[in-house]
C-alpha positions in Angstrom: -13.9 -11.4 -11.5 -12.7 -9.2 -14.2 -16.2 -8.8 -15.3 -17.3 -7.4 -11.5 -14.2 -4.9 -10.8 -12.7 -4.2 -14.3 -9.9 -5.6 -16.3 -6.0 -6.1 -14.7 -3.5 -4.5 -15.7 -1.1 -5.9 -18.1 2.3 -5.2 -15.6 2.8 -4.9 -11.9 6.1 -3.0 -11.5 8.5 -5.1 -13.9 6.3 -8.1 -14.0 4.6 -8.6 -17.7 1.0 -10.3 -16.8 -2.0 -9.3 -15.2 -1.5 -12.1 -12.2 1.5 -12.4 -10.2 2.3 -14.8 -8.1 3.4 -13.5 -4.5 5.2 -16.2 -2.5 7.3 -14.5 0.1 10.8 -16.5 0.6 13.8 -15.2 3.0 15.5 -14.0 0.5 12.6 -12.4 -1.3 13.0 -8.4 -2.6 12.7 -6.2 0.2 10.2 -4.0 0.4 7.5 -6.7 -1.3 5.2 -9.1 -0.8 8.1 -11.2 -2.0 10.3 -10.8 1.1 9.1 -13.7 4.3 10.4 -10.2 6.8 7.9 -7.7 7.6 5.9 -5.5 5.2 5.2 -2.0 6.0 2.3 -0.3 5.4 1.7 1.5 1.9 -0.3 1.4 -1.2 0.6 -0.2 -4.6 2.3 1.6 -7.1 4.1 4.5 -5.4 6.7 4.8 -7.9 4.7 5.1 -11.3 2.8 8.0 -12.5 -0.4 6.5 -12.2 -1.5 4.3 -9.3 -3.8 1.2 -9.6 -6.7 2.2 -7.7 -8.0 -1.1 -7.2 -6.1 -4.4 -6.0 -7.3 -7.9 -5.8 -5.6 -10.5 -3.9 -6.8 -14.1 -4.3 -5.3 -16.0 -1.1 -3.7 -19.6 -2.1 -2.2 -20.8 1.0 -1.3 -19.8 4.7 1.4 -19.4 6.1 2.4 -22.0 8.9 2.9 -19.2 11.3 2.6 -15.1 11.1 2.0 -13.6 7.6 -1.2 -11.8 8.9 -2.3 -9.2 6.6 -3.0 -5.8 7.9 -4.8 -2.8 6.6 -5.4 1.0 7.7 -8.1 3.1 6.6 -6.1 6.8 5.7 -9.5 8.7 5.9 -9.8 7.0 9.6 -6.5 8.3 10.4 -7.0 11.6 9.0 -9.8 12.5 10.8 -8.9 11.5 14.1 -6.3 14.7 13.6 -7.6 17.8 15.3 -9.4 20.3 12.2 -6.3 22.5 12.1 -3.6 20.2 12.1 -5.6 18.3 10.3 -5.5 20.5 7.0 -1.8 21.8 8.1 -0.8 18.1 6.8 -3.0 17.9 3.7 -2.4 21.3 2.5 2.0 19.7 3.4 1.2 16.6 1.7 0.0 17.8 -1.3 2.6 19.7 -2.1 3.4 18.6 -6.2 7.0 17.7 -5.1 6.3 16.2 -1.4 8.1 12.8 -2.0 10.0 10.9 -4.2 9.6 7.0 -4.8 12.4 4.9 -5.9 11.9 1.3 -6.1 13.4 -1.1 -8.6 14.9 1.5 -11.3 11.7 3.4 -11.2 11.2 7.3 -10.1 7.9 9.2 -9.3 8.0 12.8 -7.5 4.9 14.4 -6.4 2.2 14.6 -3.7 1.7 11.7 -1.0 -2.0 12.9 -0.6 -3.9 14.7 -3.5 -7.4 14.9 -4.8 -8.7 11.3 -6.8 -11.5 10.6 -8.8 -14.4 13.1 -7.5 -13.8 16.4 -5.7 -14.6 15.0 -2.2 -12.2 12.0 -2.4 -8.4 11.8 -1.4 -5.7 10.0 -3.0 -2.6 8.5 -0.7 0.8 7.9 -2.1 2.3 6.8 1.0 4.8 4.2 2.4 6.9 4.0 5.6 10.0 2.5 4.2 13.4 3.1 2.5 11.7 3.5 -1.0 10.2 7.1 -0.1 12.0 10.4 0.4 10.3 13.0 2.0 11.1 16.9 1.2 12.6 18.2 4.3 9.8 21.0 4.4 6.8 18.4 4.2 8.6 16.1 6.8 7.2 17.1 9.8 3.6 16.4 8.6 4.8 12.9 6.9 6.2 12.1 10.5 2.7 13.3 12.6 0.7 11.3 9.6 2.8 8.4 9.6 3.0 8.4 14.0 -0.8 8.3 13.9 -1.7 5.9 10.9 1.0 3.0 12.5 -0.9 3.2 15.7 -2.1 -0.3 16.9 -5.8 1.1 17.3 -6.1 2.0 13.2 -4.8 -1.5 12.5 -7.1 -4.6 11.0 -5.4 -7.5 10.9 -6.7 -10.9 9.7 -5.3 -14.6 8.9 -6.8 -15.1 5.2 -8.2 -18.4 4.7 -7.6 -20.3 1.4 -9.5 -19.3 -1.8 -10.1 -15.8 0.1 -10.3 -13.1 -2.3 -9.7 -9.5 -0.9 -10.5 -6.1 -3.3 -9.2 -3.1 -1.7 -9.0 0.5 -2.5 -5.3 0.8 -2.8 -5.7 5.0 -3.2 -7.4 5.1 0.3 -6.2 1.6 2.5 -2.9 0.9 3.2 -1.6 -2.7 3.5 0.9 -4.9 4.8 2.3 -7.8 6.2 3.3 -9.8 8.9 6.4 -11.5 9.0 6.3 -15.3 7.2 7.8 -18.3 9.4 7.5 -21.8 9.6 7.6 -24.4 7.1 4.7 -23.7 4.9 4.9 -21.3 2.3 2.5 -18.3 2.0 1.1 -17.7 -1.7 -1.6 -15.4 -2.6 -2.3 -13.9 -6.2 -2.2 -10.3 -6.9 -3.8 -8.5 -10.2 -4.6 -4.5 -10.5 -7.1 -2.4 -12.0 -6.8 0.7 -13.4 -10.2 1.7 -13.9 
């Protein structure tokens, strides 16, 4: 696979290795795959100064119940804005100091949307959770943007069979979960690539 997408990463937050293991429990980390509660949606790596842009997640085993995995498509929920407030929240958003990320003893301030590899794409640095903080000026747009991109209709949702293998653009989609019960245990294996 490494061959296909490029090589993993060497460290996922403070995991040393370029797999890691993500088999939510109840008393799992919040704010992770790790955690069986909810997931909110966001994209990898909000807190260091470079993002992965690529994830892969190789699906072991399913979940009794729940543990769906959902995704939203920013550039979907960006242009079902009007034009004008449309660029009122990407010119708010992209403000160098627009949020700061805390998660796990790390710190990253800077834009949640900004420009990424070529000229006409966009980068997101977003979550809707504890671990951002929004500054109070750029708040207003992070509220509209997060209102519109948690809106049922942007959703896809899907129950991942085992041996699935899912490769997402973690600078455009963001992802979550579904809430783990029953009995079974939920694994899938997650790498990142930089490149």
């Amino acid at each position: 696979l490494q061959n296909i997408v490029g090589p993993f990463t060497a460290e996922q937050n403070r995991f040393e290795g370029a797999v890691k293991t993500i088999r939510p429990t109840v008393d799992g980390l919040k704010n992770s795959g790790d955690t069986a509660n909810r997931v909110g949606f966001h994209v990898d790596g909000t807190q260091h100064l470079e993002q992965p842009p690529l994830l892969v997640f190789h699906y072991h085993t399913q979940a009794k119940a729940g543990g769906a995995s959902t995704f939203v498509d920013v550039a979907s929920v960006l242009f079902d804005f009007d034009p004008r407030t449309r660029a009122e929240i990407v010119c708010a958003l992209a403000r160098p100091d627009a949020a700061t990320f805390k998660k796990r003893g790390m710190e990253f301030t800077g834009p949640v949307l900004a420009l990424g590899a070529s000229p006409l794409s966009l980068k997101v640095r977003a979550r809707f959770d504890e671990v951002v903080e929004v500054h109070p000026d750029v708040k207003r747009a992070y509220e509209q943007f997060e209102a519109k991109a948690t809106e049922q209709r942007f959703e896809i949702s899907f129950f991942p069979h085992e041996a699935d293998i899912v490769i997402f653009d973690n600078w455009r989609l963001l992802h979550g979960r579904e809430t783990v019960v029953g009995d079974r245990h939920r694994q899938h294996f997650r790498a990142r690539v930089d490149q």
